[in-house]
N, C-alpha and C positions, 0 to 999 in steps of 0.2 A: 477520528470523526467526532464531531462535538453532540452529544447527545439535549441538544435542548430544541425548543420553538422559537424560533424568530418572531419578531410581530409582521404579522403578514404573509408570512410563510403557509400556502395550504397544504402541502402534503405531511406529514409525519417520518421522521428522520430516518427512523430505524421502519416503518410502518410494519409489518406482519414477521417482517424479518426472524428476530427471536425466537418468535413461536414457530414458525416454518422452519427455520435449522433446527431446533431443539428437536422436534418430531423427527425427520429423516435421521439425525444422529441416534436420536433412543433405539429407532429401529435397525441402526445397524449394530450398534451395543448388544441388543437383544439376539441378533443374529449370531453376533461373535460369542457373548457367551453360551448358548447353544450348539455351537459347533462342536464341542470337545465329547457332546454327551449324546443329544437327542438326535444331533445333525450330523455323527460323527459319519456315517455311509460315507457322505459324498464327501470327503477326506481325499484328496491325492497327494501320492509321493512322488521321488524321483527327479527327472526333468524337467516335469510340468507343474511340481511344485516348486522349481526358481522361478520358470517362466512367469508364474501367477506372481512372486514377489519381486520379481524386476518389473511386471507390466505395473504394479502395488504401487510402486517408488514414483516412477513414471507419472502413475495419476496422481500419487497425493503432491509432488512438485508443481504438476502442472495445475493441478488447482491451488497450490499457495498464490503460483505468481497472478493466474485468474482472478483470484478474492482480490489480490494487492492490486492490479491494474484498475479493477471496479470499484473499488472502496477507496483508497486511497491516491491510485494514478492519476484518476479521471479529477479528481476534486468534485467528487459526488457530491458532498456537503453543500459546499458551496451552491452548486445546481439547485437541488432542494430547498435551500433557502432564498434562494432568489427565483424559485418558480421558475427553474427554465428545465426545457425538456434536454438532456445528455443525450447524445447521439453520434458521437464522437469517439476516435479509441477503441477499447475493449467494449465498448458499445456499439459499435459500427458492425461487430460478429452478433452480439448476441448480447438481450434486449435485460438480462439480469447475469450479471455473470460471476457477482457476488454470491448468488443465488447458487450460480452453474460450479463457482470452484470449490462452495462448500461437499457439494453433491461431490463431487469427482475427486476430494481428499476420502470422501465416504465410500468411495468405490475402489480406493487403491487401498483403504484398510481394512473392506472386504475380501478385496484379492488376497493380498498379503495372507489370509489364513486360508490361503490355496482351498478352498470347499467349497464344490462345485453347487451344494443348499441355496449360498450365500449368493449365487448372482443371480436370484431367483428377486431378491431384493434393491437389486437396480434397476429393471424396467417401473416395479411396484414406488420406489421411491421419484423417480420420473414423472408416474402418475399423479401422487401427488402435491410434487410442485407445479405442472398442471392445472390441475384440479383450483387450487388453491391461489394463484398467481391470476387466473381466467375469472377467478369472482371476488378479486378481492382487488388490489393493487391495478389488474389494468383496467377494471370498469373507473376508479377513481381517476387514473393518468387519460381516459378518454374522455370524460367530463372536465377533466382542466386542460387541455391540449385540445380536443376535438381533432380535427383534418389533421392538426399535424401530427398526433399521433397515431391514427388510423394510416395514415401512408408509412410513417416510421414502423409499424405493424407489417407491412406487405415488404416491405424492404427486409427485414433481419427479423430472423427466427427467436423465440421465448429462451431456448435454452441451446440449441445442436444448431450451429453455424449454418445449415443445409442449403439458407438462401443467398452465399455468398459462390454457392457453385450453380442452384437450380433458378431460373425466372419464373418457374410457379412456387406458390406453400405445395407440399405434401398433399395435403388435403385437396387443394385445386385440381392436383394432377391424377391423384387419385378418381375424384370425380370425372372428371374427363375422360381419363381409361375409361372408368364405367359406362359412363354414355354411350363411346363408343363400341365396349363390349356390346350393351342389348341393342343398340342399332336404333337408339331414340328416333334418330330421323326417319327410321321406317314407321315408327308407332306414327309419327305427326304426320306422317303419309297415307295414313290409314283412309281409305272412302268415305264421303260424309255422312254416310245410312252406316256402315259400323262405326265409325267415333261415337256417333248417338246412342247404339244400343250398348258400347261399351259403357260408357256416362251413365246414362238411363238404369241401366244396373246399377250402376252405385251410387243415385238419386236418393236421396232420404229429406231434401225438401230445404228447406231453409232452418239453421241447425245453430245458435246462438250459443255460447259458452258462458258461464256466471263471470263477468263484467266487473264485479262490483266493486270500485274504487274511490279513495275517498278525493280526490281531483277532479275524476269528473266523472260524471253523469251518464247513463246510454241508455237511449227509448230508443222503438221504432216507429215509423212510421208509413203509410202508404200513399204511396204516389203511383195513379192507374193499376192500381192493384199488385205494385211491386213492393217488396219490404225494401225501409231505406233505414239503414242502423245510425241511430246519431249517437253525437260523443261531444258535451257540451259541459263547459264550463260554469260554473256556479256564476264568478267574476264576471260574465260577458266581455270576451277579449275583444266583441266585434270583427273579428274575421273569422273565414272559415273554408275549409279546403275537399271536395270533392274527390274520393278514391274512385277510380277506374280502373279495377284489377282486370287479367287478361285473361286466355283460356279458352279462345273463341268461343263464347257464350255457352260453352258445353260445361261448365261447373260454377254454382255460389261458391262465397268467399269463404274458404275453410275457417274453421275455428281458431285456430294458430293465427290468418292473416288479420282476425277480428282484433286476436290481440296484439296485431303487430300494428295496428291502425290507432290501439290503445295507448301505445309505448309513445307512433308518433305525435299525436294530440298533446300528451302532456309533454313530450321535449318541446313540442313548437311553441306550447298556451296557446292553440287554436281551435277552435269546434273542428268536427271534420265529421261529414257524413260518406258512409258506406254504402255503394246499392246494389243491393241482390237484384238486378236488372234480368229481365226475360233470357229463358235458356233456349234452343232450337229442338233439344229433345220435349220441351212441352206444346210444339207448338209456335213457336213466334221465330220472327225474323230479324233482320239488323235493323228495319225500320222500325219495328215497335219497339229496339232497345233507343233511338235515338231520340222516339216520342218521348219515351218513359222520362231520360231525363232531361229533354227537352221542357217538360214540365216542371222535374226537383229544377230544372236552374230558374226558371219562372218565380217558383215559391221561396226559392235565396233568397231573390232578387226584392224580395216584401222583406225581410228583415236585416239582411245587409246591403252596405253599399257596395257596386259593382267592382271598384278595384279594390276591397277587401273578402269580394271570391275567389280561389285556386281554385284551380282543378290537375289533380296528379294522380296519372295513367301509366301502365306498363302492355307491352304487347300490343292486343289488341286495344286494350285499354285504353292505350294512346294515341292511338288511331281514333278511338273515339272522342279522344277530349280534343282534339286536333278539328277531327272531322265537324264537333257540334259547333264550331265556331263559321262554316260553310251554311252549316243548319239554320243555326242562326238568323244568317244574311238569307238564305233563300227562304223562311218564314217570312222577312218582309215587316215584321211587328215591329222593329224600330229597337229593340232589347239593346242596352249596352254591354259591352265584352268584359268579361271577366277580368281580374286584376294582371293573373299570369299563369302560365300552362306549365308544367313539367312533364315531358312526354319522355319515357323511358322505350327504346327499345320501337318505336311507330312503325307497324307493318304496314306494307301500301304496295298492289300491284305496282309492277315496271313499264315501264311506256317507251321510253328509249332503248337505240342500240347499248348507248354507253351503260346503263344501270345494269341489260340483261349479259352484256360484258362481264362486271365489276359480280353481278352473281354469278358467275357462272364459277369465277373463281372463286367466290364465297359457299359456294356450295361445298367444296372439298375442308374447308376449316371450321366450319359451324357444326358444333356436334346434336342441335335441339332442332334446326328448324332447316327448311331447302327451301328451291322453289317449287318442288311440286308440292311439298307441306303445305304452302302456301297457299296457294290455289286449292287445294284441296278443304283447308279448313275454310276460305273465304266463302267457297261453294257452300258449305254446310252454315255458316251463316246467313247467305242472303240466301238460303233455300234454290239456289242456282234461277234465283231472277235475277231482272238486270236493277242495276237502284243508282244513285246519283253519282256523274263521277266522280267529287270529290272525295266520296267517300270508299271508292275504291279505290282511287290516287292522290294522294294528300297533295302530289304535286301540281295539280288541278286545281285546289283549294280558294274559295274566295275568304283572305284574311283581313276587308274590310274592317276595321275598329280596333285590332288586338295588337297591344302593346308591346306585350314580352313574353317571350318562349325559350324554355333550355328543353336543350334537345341534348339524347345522350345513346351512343350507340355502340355496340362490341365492338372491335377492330375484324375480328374474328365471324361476325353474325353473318348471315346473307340478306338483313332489312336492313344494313350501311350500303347497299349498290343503291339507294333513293337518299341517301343521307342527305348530297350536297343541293341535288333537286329539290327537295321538301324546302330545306333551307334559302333556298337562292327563290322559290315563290313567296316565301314569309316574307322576307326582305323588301320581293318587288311591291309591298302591300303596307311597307313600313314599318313591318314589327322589328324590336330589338330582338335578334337572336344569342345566344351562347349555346353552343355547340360543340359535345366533347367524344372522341373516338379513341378509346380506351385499347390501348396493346393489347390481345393476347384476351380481351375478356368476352364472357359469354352474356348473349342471351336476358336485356332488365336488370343486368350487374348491380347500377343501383337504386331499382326498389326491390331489388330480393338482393339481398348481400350472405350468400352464402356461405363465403370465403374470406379471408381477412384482407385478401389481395383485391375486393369489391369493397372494401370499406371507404377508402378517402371518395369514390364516388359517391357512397350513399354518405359522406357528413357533407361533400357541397349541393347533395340536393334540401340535406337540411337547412344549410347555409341561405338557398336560395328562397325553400318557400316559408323560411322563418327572417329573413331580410326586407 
């Protein structure tokens, strides 16, 4: 491989490479010469000292030919120099395998000194390349690639093959077990006078993180007595995107998601306001959330122009930015529609046989939300009054004016039994739709991308509201 820069080439040839080998080698050096003295205990003889030096041989061959297929097979150079993402070959397993053979020549001449010490420093050297590969190399290859290499991400595993036998990450399925360990959907099932005192207990008010970056800007401000977190550009990009996080109004937006609203402002270069909108443990209902920002869209609407508003909602959240577009038209003020909606995840009671169908079957696969969830949290939002249908069922919806909407739903959730209904009203009203029902995923996949296997969803949301 030719160690130099092309003109044009952004990645770096060898990039951390070096440094990354050189570490897990010194640490296996240090292990081996340790072994005769300080480490000598775990010493085995016998049978299971060839065992160790046949399985020895095994790894460090099978990492030569790993390095040569990644390094050399693939024409990796070449890639790199021409900016194109490898995904091909010894690539198609496993996502560094340059990376992977050096490691596994390091673990067959761990073995090789048969001391049972020494495998104490394979999961540790794992870690890591980890570690290290996770904040170095792919934040770079997901800034130059974006979607494509977030889905190449969900496809084939960092280093252990694991996703050419399993259709989730590790991680996915892990969480998933979990969920369905504590029996989430019984929490989201909870009656709407306990979810409130559960909340209400861990109410500490409106709770801001230090912000301070030098891109952009965050003041707050109030609108009917609600905090709205802005995130504003010095530049003035002239647009600006509206967060509707979800939760059924029973939690403000954590600190993490302030700064996850931080991270998205500066990918998109657009303002974007946050609103700590009314909770139902204080007091208020779903109509004083929909006044509250019935008004922030009002007072956009004096500084930007109208299809240089988004607004992007998850859950309930997106029932809301769905529903305000109803609000809109039933206020009667004449207001024009926003640019474009991204509605992640839109909860909306069921109306038809077909939909209470399609959940009934969805209730067995969604591990976060049911349909009594359902009802249950909606109850705890509108205080179990009755309030407009549309905004109990989106598919009710008056979408008079609104252009363009992506809609995005788990395959898996039980708020895809109204998918094609929500869609098929937008439509009759003339909006553009894009509409996408994701295999296998759960639950706002992507505005919470928790998983690497939710990532290509959340870069074409970025795709859409940065388009």
């Amino acid at each position: 491989m030719k160690n130099y820069t092309k003109e044009g080439q952004k990645l770096p040839l060898f990039g951390i490479g070096p440094y990354l080998i050189s570490g897990i080698s010194i640490l296996s050096v240090i292990g081996m010469i340790l072994s005769r003295n300080v480490l000598r205990t775990g010493i085995i003889d016998g049978v299971w000292a060839w065992i160790f030096r046949v399985l020895g041989i095994i790894f460090i061959l099978l990492g030569i030919f790993i390095w040569y297929m990644g390094a050399l097979g693939s024409k990796m150079d070449e890639h790199i120099e021409n900016n194109k993402l490898q995904t091909g070959g010894i690539y198609a397993w496993v996502r560094n395998p340059m990376y992977v053979g050096v490691w596994f020549i390091n673990i067959g001449l761990l073995l090789m000194w048969h001391n049972l010490w020494l495998l104490i420093l394979i999961p540790v050297q794992w870690l890591i390349l980890t570690i290290v590969l996770k904040n170095t190399e792919e934040k770079w290859l997901l800034d130059l690639y974006g979607a494509e290499y977030a889905a190449y991400k969900v496809r084939v595993n960092r280093c252990i093959p694991l996703k050419r036998v399993m259709k989730k990450s590790v991680k996915y399925a892990f969480i998933l077990g979990l969920c369905r360990l504590v029996k989430l959907q019984r929490v989201m099932e909870l009656p709407p006078e306990k979810a409130k005192k559960l909340f209400a207990k861990k109410y500490k008010g409106v709770v801001i993180p230090n912000l301070k970056d030098g891109k952009v800007e965050t003041e707050t401000e109030s609108v009917n007595g609600s905090t709205m977190l802005w995130y504003r550009h010095p530049e003035h990009p002239g647009k600006v995107c509206v967060y509707l996080i979800g939760g059924g109004m029973l939690k403000y937006p954590s600190p993490s998601q302030t700064k996850e609203v931080l991270s998205l402002s500066k990918k998109l270069n657009i303002d974007f306001v946050l609103p700590f909108y009314p909770l139902v443990h204080t007091g208020n209902t779903l109509t004083d959330v929909y006044e509250t920002i019935y008004e922030l869209y009002k007072s956009l609407l004096r500084r930007y122009k109208p299809e240089n508003i988004y607004i992007l909602g998850g859950s309930s959240g997106a029932n809301l930015a769905l529903g305000m577009i109803s609000y809109i038209n039933d206020r009667g003020e004449g207001l024009p529609m926003p640019g474009k909606i991204y509605a992640g995840s839109p909860g909306s009671l069921l109306i038809s046989d077909e939909e209470k169908r399609k959940a009934d079957i969805l209730d067995k696969t969604d591990v976060i939300m049911s349909q009594k969830a359902t009802l249950s949290v909606w109850e705890g939002m509108t205080g179990g009054k009755k309030v407009a249908d549309y905004m109990e069922s989106l598919q009710l919806g008056d979408y008079t004016g609104l252009k363009d909407v992506y809609l995005s739903f788990g395959a898996d959730e039980v708020f895809t039994a109204a998918a094609d209904s929500i869609k098929a009203r937008l439509e009759q009203y003339g909006v553009h739709v894009t509409m996408e029902i994701e295999e296998g995923l759960y639950h706002t996949y992507a505005c919470i991308p928790l998983v690497d296997d939710a990532m290509p969803g959340y870069q074409r949301m970025l795709r859409y509201l940065g388009g």
